[in-house]
C-alpha positions in Angstrom: 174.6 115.7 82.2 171.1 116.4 81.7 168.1 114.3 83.3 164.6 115.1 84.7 166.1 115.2 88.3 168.6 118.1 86.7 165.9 119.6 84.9 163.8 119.7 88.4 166.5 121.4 90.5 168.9 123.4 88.5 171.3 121.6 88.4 174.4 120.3 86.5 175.0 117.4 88.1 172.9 114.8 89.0 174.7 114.3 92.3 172.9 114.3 96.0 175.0 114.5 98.7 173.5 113.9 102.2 175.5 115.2 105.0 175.2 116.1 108.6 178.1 119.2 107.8 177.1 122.0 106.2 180.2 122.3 104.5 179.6 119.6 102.8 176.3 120.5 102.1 177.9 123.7 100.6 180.8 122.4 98.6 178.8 120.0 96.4 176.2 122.3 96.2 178.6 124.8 94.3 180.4 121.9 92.4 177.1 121.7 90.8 175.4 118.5 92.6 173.1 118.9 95.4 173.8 119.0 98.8 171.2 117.7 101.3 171.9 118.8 105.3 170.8 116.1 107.6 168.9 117.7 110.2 168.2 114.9 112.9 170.9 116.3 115.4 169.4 119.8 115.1 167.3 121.4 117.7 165.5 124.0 115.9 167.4 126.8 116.6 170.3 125.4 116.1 168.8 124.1 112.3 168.1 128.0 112.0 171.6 128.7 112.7 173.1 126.4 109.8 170.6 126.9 107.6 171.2 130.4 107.3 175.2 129.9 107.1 174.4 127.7 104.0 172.6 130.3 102.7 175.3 132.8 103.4 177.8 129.9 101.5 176.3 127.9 98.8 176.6 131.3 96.0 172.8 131.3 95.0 172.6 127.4 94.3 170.3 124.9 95.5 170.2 122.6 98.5 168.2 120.1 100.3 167.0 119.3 104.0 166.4 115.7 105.2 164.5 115.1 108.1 163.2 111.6 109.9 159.7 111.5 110.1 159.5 107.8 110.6 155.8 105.9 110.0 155.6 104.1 113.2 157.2 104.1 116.2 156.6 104.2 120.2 154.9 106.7 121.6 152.6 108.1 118.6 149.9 109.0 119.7 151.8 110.8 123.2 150.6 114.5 123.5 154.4 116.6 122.7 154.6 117.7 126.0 154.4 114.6 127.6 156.3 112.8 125.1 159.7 112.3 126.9 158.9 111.4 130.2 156.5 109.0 128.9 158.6 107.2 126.8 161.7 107.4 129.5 159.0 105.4 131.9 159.1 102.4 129.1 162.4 102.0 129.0 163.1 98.7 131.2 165.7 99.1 133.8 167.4 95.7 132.6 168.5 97.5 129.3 170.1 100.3 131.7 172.1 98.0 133.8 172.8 96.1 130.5 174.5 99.5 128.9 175.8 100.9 132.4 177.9 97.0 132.6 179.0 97.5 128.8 180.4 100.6 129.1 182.1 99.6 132.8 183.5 96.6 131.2 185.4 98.3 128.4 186.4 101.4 130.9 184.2 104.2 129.6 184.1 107.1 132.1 181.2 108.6 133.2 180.2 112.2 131.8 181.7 115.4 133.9 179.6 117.1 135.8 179.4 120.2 134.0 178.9 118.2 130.2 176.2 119.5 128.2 172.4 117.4 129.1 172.4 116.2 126.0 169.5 114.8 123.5 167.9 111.9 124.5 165.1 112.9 121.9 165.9 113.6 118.3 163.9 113.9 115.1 162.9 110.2 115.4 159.1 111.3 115.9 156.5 113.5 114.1 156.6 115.7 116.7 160.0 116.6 117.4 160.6 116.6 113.1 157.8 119.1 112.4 159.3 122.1 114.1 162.6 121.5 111.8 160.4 121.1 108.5 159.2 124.7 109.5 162.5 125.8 110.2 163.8 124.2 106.7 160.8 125.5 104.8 161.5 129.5 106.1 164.8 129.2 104.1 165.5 128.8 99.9 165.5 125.1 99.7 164.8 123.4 97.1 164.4 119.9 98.2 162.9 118.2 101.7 163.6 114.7 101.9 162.5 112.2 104.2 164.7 109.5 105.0 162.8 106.6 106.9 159.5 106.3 104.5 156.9 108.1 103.0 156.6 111.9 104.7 152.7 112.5 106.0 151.0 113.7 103.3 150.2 117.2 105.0 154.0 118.0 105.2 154.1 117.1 101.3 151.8 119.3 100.9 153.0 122.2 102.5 156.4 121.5 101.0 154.8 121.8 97.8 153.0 125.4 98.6 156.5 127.1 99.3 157.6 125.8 96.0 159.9 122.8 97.1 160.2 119.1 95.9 159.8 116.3 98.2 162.0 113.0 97.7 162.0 110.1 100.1 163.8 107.0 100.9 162.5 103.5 99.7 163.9 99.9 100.0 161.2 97.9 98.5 159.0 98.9 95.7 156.3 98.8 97.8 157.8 101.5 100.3 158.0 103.6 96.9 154.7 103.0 95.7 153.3 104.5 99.1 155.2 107.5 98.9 154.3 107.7 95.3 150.9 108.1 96.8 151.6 110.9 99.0 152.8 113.1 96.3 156.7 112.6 96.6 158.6 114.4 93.6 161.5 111.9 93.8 162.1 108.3 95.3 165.3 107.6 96.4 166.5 103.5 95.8 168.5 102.4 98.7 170.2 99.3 98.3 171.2 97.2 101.6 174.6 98.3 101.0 173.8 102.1 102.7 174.7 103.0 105.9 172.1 104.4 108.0 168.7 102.7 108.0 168.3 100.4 105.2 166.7 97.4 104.1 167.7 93.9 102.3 167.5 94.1 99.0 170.8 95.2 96.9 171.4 98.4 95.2 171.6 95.9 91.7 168.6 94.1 92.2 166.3 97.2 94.0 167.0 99.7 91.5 164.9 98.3 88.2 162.5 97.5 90.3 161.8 100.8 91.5 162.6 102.3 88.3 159.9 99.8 86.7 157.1 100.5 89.9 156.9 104.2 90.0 157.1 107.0 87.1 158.5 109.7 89.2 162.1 110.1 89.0 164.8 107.8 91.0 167.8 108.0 92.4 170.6 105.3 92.9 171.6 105.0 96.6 173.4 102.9 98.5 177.4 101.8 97.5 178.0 104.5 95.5 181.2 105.9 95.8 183.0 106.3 92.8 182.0 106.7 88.5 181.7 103.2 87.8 179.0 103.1 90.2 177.4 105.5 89.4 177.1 104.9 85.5 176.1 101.6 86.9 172.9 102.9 88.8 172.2 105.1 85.5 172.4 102.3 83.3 169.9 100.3 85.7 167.4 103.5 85.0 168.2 106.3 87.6 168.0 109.6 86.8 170.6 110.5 89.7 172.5 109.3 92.7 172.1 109.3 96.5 175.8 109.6 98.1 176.2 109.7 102.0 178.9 107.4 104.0 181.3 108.7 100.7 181.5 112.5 102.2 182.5 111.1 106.0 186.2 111.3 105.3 186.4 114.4 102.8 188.2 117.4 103.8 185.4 119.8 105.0 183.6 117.2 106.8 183.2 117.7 110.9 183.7 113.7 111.4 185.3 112.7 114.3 188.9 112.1 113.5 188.9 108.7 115.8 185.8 108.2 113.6 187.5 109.9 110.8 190.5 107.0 111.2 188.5 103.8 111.3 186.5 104.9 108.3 189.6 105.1 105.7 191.3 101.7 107.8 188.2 99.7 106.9 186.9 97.3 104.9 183.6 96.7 103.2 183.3 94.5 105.1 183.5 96.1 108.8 179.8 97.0 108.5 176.8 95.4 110.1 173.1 96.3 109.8 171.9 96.5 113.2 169.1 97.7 115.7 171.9 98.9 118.2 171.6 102.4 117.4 167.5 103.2 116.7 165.5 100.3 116.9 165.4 100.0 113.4 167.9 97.9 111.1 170.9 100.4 110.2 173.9 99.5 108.8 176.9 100.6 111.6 180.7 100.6 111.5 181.0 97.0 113.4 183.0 96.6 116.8 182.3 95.4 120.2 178.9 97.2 120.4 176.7 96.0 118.0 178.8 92.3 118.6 177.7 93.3 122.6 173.7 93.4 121.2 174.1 90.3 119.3 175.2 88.4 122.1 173.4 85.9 124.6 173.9 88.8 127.4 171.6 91.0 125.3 168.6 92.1 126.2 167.4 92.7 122.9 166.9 96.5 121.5 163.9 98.5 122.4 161.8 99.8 119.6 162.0 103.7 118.1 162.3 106.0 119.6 162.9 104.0 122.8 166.7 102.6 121.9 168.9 106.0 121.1 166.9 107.5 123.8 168.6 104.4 126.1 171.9 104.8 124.6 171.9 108.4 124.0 174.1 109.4 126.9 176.2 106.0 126.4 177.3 106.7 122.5 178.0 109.9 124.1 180.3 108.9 127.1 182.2 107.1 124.4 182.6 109.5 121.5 184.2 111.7 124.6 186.5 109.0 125.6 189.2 107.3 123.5 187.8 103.8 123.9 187.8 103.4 119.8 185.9 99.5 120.5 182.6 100.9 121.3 182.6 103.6 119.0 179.7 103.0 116.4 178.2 105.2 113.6 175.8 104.7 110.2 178.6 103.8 107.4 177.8 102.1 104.2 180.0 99.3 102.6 181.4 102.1 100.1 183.9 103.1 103.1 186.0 100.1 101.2 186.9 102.6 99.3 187.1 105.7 100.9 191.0 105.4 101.6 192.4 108.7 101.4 191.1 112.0 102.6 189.9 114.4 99.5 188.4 118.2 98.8 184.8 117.7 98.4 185.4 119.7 94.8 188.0 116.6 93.9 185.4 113.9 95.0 182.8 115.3 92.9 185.3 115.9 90.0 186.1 112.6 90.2 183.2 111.4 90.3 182.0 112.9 86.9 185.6 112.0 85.0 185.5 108.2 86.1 181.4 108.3 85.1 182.6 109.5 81.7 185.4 106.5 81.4 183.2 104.3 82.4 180.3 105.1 79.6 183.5 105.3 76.7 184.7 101.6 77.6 180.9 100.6 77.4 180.8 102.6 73.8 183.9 100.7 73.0 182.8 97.5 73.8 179.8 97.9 71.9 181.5 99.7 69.1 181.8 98.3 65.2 
């Protein structure tokens, strides 16, 4: 398979996997596709630390980085030092007692004393991202992504002066005109259907939009999971796909196994988009806590960075406990599909054989 996006990279298959494993990252990487570590859980060093195993594991090819350098949220224009204890102070203490009663209701335990502090603070701001983009950029990578709009320009920029390609996340054509205008190499078309942050258009209807607004490349994202999808996002003008909630349940990935469980027992339609998790629309695995958000109890979520930082510690008294209702993570609608655990090697095999089925029965159907 040969497009500009395989041209750009390397290449042989125009496959991008994002994934917050690195084994993942890895695997599809040496399948020939493109692995893209999410670094938002990262501190720095620890970025450092599996960046350099990838290195040590991906046999020469390339891989990506994606960071969340958001466009707006609370707390902007907060000098870095003072960030955190700023932004604690906004945080009402009606949307504490409202989390503290959610998790007492449904018997969550409190951490143990000696549990790890935690981060209350990811890469949801420019200041907390930047220090991983240097990390990123001190390694081979080949790609820096940005997944919640267009990257600040400067960071473009200096992507581009150590020699790697910038793609970023769009849900409108609008959102990929503007990071058209920063100098992004690729813009990534995310239908509704993704998990993570996303917006409201469909994958179907976003796609040739995109495709028809912008002359850089494009990449299908959101709902792909199998061949037919994909041909289906090349045929609607990509040059590549965008894969993420499809590598959750594969063999190398560091999921959760309670996660791991309700990924291949659900539907497409156990998903929600919802402000629950960041402040900003993503589409979660749905259960009693985004229903508990929704309800007339709610208080309503707190903008970025403000929300995780008030459920940070919750999300992680309840991934410790076995109290599967509250549990909640970004999962697209392709998890309909995602049944059966599978090598990350087989998935992208797949992948590839299906996409070439698919193309014969069009050639057939359009045959003499």
């Amino acid at each position: 398979m040969r497009t500009r996006v395989t041209d750009m990279f390397g290449i042989e298959l125009p496959i991008f996997a994002f994934s917050h494993c690195r084994d993942v990252v890895a695997a599809v990487s040496r399948a020939g596709g493109m692995g893209v570590l999410g670094a938002l859980y990262f501190t720095p060093e620890e970025l450092e630390t599996e960046l350099k195993w990838i290195d040590d594991h991906v046999d020469g090819k390339p891989y990506g980085v994606d960071v969340v350098m958001p466009a707006s949220y609370e707390g902007a224009d907060f000098a870095p030092e003072e960030l955190v204890g700023r932004l604690q102070s906004m945080i009402p203490d009606g949307h504490r007692g409202f989390v503290e009663n959610l998790l007492a209701k449904h018997g969550v335990p409190p951490l143990s004393s000696d549990a790890d502090p935690g981060k209350v603070l990811l890469g949801w701001t420019d200041a907390t991202a930047r220090p991983q983009v240097e990390v990123a950029l001190r390694h081979p990578i080949a790609l820096l992504a940005n997944a919640l709009g267009p990257p600040p320009a400067d960071v473009v920029d200096l992507a581009h002066e150590h020699g790697v390609k910038v793609a970023a996340l769009a849900s409108t054509p609008r959102h990929a005109l503007k990071q058209v205008e920063v100098g992004v190499d690729v813009v990534v078309a995310q239908g509704t259907e993704a998990g993570g942050h996303t917006g409201e258009i469909s994958t179907m209807v976003l796609i040739p939009q995109v495709v028809d607004a912008v002359e850089v490349p494009v990449l299908a994202a959101g709902g792909i999971g199998n061949g037919r999808q994909m041909a289906a996002g090349m045929a609607l003008g990509a040059e590549g796909v965008w894969t993420g909630s499809l590598w959750l349940t594969v063999e190398e990935a560091d999921t959760p196994e309670m996660a791991k469980r309700r990924i291949l027992e659900a539907t497409s339609r156990d998903t929600v988009r919802s402000r629950s998790w960041t402040g900003k629309p993503a589409r979660l695995l749905k259960n009693a806590w985004t229903e508990a958000w929704e309800s007339e109890e709610s208080p309503g979520t707190l903008p970025m960075p403000l929300q995780f930082m008030l459920v940070s510690d919750a999300l992680r008294r309840i991934g410790r406990s076995d109290v599967s209702d509250l549990a909640t993570f970004p999962a697209g609608q392709v998890i309909g599909i995602t049944n059966q655990v599978r090598s990350t090697k087989d998935v992208m095999f797949g992948l590839v054989e299906e996409y070439g089925e698919a193309l014969e029965r069009l050639e057939r159907l359009t045959g003499d």
